[in-house]
Every structure is written in C-alpha cells, then in structure tokens.
N, C-alpha and C positions, 0 to 999 in steps of 0.2 A: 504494500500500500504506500503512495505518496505519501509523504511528508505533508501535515496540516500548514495550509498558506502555500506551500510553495507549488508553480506550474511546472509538470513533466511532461514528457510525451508519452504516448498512449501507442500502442498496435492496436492496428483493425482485428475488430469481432464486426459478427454480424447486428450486436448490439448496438454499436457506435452506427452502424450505418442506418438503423431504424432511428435512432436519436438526427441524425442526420435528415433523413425523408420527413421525419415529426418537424424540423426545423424548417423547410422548404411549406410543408402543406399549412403549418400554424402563421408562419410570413404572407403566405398566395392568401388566409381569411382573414387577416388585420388588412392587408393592405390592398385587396380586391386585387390581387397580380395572379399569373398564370405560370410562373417558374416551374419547371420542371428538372426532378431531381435525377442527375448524371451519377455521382460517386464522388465518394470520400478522398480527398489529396492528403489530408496530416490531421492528425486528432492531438488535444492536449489535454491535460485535464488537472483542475486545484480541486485540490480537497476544504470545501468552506464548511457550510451545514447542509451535507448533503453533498453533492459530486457538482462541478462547475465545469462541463465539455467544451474546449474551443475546437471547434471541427472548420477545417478550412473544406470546403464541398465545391464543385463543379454543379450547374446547372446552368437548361439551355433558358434564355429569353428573351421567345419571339423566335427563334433560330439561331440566335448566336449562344453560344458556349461561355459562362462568365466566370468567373471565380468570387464565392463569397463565401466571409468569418461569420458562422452562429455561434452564439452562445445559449447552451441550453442546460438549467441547471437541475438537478435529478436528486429525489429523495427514495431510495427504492425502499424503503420501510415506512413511510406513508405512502407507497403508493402515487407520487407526485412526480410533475415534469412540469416544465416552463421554460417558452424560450424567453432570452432575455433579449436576446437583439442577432439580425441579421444582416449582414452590411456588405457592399461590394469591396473589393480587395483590387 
C-alpha cells in the first residue's frame, strides 16, 4: 500500500480502467459532452480518505483522439466513487 499523502504510480487492472470509463460517462452527464472512452495511458494514485486515482485516459471527441487527467476518488468500504475533475492535458 502507498504511503498516506504521498502520489505513486499505479499498474493497470481492469479496475483502474472501469474507474476510468466511470470518469468519461460521469464528465459526458455534468457537462452534456459525448467523449468516448479509448484507454488508460498512466494511472497514479494518493492515499487521502479513501483512494484519490489520477488516471491520464485517451478519448475520442467528435473524432479526434485527446488526452485527458480525471481525478476520481474511491471509498471501497462505503461503497462510494466520485469524480473530482476531468480536464484536457
């Protein structure tokens, strides 16, 4: 396990990539956008209250191919997720 406070990198699971697609489909209903989720480039992740993933992802939008950092933060013992923010790189 990380170290509390500090950011690591992370390897892909199939886990990170569903946090990933959660991070793409929770973006396209806040912001009425249509992105389409490509695949995972680099995953990080701090240990806060609960798991804080920065997942750098690929998606297309409109056709082009873009790269954008979510932050989505995860409590697997409540049962909770939230993205915190999705932004172009």
């Amino acid at each position: 396990m990380a170290e509390v406070g500090g950011i690591t990198s992370v390897d892909y699971t199939p886990e990170i990539e569903s946090f990933a697609k959660f991070a793409v489909e929770e973006h396209n209903k806040k912001e009425n956008a249509k992105l389409e989720y490509v695949k995972v480039i680099e995953t990080k992740q701090q240990v806060v209250q609960g798991v804080m993933y920065y997942i750098t992802l690929e998606a297309n939008d409109g056709g082009d191919k873009k790269t954008y950092e979510a932050k989505v933060w995860v409590k697997p013992w409540e049962n909770f997720k939230e993205l915190q923010e999705l932004k172009l790189v």
